[in-house]
TORMIPA-683488 format. One line per field, with one value per atom (N, C-alpha, C, O): residue in three letters; atom name; residue number from 1; x, y, z. Coordinates in steps of 0.05 Angstrom, whole numbers, plus 5000, padded with zeros to 4 digits. Example, Ala and Ser with C-alpha at 12.3 -4.5 7.8 and 13.67 -1.06 7.14 Angstrom:
BEGIN
residu: ALA	ALA	ALA	ALA	SER	SER	SER	SER
atome: N	CA	C	O	N	CA	C	O
num: 1	1	1	1	2	2	2	2
east: 5264	5246	5264	5285	5257	5273	5258	5268
north: 4886	4910	4934	4934	4955	4979	5001	5023
up: 5156	5156	5156	5169	5142	5143	5157	5161
end
This chain:
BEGIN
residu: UNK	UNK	UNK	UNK	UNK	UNK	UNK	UNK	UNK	UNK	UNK	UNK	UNK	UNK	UNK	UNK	UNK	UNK	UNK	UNK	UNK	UNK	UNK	UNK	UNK	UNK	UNK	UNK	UNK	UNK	UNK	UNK	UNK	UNK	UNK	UNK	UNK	UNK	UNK	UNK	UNK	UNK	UNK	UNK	UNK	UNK	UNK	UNK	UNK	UNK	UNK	UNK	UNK	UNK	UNK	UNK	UNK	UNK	UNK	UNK	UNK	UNK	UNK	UNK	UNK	UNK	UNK	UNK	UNK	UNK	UNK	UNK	UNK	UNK	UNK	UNK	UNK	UNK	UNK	UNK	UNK	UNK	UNK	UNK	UNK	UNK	UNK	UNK	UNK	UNK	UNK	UNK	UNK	UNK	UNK	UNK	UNK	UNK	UNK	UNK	UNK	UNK	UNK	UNK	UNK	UNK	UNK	UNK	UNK	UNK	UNK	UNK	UNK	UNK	UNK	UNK	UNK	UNK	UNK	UNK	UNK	UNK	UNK	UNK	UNK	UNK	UNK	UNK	UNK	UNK	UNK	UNK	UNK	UNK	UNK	UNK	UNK	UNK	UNK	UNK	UNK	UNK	UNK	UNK	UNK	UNK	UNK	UNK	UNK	UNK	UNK	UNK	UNK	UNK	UNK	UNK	UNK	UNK	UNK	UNK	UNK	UNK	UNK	UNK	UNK	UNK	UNK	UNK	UNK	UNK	UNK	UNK	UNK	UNK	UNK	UNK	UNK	UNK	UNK	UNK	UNK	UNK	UNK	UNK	UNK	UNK	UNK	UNK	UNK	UNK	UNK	UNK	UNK	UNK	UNK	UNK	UNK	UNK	UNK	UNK	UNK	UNK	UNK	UNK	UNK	UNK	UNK	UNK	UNK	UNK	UNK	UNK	UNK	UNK	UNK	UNK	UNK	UNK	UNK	UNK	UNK	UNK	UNK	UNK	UNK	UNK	UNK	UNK	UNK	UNK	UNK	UNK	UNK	UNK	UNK	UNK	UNK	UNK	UNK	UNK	UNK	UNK	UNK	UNK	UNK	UNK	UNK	UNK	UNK	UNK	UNK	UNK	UNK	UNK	UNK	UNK	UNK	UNK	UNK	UNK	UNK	UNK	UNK	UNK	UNK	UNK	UNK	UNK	UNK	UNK	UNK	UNK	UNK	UNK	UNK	UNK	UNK	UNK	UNK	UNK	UNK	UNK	UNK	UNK	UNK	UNK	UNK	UNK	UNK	UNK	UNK	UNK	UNK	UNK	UNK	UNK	UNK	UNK	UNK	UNK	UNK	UNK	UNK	UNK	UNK	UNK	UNK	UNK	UNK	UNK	UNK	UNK	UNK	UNK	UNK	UNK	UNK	UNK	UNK	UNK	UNK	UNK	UNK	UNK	UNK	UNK	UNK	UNK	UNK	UNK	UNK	UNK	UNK	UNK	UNK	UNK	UNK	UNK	UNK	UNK	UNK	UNK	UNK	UNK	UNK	UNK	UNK	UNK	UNK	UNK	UNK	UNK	UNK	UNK	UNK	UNK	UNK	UNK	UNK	UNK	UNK	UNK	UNK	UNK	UNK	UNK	UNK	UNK	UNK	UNK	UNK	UNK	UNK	UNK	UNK	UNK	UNK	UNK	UNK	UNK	UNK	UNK	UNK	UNK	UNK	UNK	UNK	UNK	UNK	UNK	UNK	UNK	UNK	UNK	UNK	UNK	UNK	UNK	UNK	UNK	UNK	UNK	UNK	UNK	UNK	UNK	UNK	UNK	UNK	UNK	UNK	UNK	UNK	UNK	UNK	UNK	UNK	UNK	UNK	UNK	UNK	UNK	UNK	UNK	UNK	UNK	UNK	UNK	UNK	UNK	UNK	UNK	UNK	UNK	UNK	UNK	UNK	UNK	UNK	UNK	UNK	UNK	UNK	UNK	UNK	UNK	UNK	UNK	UNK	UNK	UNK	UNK	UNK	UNK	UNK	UNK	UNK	UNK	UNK	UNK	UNK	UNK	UNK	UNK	UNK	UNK	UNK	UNK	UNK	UNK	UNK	UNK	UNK	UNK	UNK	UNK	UNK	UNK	UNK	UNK	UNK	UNK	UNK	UNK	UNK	UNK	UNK	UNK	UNK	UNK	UNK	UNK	UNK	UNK	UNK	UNK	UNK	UNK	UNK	UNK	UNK	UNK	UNK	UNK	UNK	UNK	UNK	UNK	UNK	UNK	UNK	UNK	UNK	UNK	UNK	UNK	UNK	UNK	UNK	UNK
atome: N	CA	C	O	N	CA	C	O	N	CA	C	O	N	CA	C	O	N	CA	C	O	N	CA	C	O	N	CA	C	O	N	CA	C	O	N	CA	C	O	N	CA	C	O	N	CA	C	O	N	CA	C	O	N	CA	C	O	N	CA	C	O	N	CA	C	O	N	CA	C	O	N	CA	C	O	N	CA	C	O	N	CA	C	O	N	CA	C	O	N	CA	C	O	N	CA	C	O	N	CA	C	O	N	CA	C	O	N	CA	C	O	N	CA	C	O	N	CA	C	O	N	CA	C	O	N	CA	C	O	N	CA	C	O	N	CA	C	O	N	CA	C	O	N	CA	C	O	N	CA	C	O	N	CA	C	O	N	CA	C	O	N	CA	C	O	N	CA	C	O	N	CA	C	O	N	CA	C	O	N	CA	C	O	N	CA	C	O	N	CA	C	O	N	CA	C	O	N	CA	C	O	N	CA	C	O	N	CA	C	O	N	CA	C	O	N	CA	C	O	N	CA	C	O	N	CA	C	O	N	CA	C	O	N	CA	C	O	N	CA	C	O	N	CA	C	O	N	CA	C	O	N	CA	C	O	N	CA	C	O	N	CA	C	O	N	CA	C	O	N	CA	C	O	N	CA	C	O	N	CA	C	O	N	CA	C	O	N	CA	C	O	N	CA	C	O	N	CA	C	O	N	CA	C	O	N	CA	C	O	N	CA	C	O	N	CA	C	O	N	CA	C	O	N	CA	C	O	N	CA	C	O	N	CA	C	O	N	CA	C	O	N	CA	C	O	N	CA	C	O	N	CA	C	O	N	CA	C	O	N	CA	C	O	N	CA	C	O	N	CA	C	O	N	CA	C	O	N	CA	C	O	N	CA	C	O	N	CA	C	O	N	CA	C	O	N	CA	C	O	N	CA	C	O	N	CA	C	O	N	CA	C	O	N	CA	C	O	N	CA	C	O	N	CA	C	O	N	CA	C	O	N	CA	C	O	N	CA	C	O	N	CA	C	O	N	CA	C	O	N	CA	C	O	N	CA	C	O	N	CA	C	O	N	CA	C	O	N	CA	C	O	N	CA	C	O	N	CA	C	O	N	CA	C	O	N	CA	C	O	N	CA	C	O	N	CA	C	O	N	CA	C	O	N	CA	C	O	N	CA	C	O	N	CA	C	O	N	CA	C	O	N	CA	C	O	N	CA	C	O	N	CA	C	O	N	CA	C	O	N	CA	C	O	N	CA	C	O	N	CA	C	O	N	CA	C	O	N	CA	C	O	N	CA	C	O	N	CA	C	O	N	CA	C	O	N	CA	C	O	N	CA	C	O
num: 1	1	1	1	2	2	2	2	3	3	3	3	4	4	4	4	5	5	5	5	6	6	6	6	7	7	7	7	8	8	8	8	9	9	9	9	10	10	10	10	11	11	11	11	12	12	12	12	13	13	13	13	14	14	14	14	15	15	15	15	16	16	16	16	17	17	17	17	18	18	18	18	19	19	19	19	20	20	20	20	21	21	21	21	22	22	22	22	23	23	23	23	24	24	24	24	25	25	25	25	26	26	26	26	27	27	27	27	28	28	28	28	29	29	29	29	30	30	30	30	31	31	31	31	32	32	32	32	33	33	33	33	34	34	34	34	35	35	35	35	36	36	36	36	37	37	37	37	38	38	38	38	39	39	39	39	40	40	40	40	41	41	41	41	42	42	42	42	43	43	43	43	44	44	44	44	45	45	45	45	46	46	46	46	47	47	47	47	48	48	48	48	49	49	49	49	50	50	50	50	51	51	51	51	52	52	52	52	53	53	53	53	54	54	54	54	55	55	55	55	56	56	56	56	57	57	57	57	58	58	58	58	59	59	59	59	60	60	60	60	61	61	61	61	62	62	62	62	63	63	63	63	64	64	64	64	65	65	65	65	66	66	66	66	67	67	67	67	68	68	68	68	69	69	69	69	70	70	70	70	71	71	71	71	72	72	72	72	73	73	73	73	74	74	74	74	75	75	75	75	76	76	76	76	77	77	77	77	78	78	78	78	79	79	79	79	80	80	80	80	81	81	81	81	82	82	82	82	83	83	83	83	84	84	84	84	85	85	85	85	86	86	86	86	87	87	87	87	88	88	88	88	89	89	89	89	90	90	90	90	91	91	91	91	92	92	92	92	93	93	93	93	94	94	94	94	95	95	95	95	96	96	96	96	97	97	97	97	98	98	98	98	99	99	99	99	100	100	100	100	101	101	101	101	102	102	102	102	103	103	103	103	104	104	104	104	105	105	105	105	106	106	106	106	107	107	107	107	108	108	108	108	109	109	109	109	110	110	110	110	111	111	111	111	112	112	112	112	113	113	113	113	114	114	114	114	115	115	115	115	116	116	116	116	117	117	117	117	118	118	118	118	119	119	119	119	120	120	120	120	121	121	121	121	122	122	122	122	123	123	123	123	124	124	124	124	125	125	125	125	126	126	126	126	127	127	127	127	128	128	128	128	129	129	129	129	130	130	130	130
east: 1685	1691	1710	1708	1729	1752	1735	1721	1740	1736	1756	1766	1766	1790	1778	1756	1792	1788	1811	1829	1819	1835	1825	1814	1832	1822	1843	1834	1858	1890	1883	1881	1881	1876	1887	1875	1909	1924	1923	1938	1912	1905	1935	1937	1959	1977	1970	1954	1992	1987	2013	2015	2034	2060	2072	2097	2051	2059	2055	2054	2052	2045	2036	2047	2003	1991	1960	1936	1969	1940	1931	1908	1942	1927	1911	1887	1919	1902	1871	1846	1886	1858	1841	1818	1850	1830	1808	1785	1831	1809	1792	1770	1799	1787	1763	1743	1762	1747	1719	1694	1736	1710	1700	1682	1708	1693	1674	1664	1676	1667	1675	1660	1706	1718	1728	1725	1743	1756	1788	1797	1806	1830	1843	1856	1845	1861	1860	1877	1827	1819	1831	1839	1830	1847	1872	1882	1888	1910	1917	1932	1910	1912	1907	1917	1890	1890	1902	1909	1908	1940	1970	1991	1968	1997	1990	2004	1974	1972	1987	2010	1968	1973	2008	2025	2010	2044	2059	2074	2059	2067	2067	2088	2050	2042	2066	2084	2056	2076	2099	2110	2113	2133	2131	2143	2119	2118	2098	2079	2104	2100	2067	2058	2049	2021	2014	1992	2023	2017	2027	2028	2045	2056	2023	2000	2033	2010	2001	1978	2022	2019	1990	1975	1995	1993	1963	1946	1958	1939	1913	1891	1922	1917	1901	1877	1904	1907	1886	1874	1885	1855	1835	1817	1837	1817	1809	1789	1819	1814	1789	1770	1804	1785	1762	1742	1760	1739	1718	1699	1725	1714	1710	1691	1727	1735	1750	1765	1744	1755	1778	1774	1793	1818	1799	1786	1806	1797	1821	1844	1819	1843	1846	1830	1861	1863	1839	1837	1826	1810	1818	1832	1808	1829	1807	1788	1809	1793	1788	1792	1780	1772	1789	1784	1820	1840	1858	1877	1851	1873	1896	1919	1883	1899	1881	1857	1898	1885	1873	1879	1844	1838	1844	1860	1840	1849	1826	1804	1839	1817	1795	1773	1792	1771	1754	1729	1772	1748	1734	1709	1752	1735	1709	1687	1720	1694	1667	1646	1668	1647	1646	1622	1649	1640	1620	1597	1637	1630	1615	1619	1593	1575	1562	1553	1560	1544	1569	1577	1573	1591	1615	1618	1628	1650	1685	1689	1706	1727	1747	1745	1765	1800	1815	1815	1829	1841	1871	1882	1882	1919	1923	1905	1944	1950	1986	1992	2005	2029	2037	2030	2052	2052	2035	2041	2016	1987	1962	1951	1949	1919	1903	1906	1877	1856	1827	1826	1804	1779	1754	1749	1747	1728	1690	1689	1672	1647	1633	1635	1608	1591	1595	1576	1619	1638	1647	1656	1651	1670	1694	1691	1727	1741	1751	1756	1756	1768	1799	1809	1810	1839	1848	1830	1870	1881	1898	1911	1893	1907	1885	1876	1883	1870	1893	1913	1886	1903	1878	1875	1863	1841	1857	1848	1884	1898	1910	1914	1916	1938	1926	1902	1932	1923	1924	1943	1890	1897	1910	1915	1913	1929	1917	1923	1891	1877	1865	1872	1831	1821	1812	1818	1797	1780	1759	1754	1733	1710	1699	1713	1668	1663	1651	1644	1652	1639	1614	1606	1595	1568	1567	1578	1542	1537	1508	1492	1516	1504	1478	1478	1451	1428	1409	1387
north: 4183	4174	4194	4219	4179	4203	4217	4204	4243	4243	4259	4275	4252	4260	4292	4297	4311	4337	4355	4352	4373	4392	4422	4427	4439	4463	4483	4497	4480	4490	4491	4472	4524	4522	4510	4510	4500	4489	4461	4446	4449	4419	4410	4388	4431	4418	4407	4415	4383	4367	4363	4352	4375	4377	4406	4409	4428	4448	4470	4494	4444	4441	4468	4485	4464	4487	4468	4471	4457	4446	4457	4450	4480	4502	4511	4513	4518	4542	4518	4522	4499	4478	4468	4461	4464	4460	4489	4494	4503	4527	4537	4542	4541	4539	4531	4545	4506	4485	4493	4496	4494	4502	4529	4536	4543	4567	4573	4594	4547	4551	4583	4597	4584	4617	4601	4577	4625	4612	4608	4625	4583	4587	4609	4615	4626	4644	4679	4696	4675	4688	4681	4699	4653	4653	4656	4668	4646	4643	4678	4686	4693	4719	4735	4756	4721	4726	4726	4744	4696	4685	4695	4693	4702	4710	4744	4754	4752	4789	4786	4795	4771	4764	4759	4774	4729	4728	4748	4753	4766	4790	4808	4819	4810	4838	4824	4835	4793	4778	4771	4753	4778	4764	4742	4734	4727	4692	4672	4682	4654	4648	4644	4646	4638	4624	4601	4602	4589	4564	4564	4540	4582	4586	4577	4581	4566	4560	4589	4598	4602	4622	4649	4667	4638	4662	4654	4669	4620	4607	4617	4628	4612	4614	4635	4628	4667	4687	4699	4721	4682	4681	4673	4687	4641	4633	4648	4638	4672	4682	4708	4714	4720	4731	4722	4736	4702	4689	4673	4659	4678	4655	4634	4620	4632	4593	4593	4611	4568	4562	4542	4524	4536	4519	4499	4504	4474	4457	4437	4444	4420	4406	4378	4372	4366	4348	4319	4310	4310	4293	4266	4254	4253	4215	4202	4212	4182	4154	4158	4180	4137	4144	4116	4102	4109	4096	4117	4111	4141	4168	4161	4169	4147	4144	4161	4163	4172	4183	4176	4157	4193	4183	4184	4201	4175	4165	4191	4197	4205	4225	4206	4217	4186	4173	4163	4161	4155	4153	4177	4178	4203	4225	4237	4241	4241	4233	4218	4228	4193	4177	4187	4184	4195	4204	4246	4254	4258	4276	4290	4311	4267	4269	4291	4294	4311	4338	4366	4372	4372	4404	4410	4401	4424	4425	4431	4448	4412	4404	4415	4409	4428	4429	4416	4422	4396	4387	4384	4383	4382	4384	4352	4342	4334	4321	4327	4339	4309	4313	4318	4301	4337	4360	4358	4355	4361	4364	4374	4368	4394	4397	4398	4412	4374	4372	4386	4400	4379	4389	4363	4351	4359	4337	4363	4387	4351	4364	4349	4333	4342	4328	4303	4289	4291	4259	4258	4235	4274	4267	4282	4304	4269	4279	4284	4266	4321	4320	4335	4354	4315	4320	4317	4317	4315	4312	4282	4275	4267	4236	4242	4262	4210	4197	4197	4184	4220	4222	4205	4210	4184	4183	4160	4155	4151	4144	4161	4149	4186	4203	4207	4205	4212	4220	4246	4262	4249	4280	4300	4296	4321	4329	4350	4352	4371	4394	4390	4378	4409	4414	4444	4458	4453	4477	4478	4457	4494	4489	4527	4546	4525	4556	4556	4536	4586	4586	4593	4609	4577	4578	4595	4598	4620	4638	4633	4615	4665	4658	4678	4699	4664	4675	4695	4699
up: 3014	2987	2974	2976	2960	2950	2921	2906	2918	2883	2879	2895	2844	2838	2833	2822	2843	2840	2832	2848	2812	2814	2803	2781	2823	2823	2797	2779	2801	2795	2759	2744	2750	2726	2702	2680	2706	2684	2695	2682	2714	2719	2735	2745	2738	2744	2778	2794	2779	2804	2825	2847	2809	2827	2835	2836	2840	2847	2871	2873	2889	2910	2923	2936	2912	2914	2933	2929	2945	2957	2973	2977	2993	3005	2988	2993	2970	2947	2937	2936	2932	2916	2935	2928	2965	2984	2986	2977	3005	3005	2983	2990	2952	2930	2933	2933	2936	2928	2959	2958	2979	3007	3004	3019	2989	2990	2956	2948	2943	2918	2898	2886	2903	2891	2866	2862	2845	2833	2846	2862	2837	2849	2846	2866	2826	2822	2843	2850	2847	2866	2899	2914	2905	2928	2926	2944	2906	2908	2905	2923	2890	2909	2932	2939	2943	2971	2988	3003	2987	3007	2991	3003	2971	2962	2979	2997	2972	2985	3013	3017	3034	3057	3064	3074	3051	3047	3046	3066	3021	3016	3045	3052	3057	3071	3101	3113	3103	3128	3116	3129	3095	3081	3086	3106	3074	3080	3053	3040	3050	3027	3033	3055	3009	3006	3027	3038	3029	3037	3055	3061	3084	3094	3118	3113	3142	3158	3169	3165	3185	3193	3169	3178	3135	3122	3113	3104	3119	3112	3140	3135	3163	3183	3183	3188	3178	3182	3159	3162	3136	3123	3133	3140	3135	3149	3173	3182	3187	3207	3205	3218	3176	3151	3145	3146	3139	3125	3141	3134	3160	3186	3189	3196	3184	3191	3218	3227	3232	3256	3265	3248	3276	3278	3305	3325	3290	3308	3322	3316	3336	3350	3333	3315	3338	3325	3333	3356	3314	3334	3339	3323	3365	3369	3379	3392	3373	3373	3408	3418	3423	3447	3457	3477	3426	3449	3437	3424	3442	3438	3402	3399	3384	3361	3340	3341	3321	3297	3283	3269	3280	3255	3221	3215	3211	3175	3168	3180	3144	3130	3118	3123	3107	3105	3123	3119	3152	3177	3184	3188	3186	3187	3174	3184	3141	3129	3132	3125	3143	3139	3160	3159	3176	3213	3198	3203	3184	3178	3154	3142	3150	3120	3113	3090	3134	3131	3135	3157	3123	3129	3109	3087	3119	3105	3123	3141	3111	3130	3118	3094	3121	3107	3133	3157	3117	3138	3134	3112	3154	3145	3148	3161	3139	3148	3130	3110	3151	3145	3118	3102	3111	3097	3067	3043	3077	3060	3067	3088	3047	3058	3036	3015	3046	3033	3044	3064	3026	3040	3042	3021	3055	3058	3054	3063	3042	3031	3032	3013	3053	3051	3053	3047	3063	3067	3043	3039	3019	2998	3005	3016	2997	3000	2974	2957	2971	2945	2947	2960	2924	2925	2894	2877	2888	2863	2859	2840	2888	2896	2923	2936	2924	2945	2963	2961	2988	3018	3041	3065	3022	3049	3079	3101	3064	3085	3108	3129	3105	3115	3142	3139	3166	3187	3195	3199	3199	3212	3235	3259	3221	3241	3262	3286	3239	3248	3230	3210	3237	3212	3216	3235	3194	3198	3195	3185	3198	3196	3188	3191	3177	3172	3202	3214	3210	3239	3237	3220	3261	3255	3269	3291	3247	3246	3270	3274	3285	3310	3306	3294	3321	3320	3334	3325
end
């Protein structure tokens, strides 16, 4: 289920900061807190925020894991909304063409319903081992 979400303190929605409002939103921080994170990082790689490489390289930080893209079992993509309803328990950031959202519990939150867009990758926190 989509819910309208925006993390982004001034509510804006065209400043194509949806790395920042996904991750935001999966790690329950404030945005301003990530979005300095990934700008530090950027900085240190010369490369922008949202840069995959600069995104990547937190989540690597933070322990999150890179998953493959997942396909139907006639090898076609699934829709972020099929994913969801397949993934009601956890938590997802997922890329799809040049966008990333976070799926929580089968809600997907965004600032527009992408529950059409097909995935491309997602990430996950890594389970902590016993």
């Amino acid at each position: 289920m989509y819910i309208k979400y925006n993390a982004n303190p001034l509510n804006k929605t065209s400043s194509s900061d949806c790395v920042i409002r996904a991750i935001s939103k999966s790690l329950c921080k404030p945005y301003d807190e990530v979005y300095t994170d990934l700008f530090n990082i950027g900085f240190e790689m010369k490369n922008l925020p949202n840069a995959q490489s600069v995104y990547e390289r937190y989540f690597k930080e933070i322990g999150y894991v890179r998953n493959k893209q997942p396909k139907k079992s006639d090898n076609t993509k699934y829709s972020v909304s099929e994913f969801a309803s397949l993934h009601n328990k956890g938590i997802y950031i997922i890329t799809i063409q040049g966008h990333m959202t976070v799926v929580i519990d089968g809600n997907i939150y965004d600032t527009w319903d992408c529950s059409n867009g097909k995935i491309c990758l997602y990430y996950t926190p890594k389970l902590k081992e016993e």
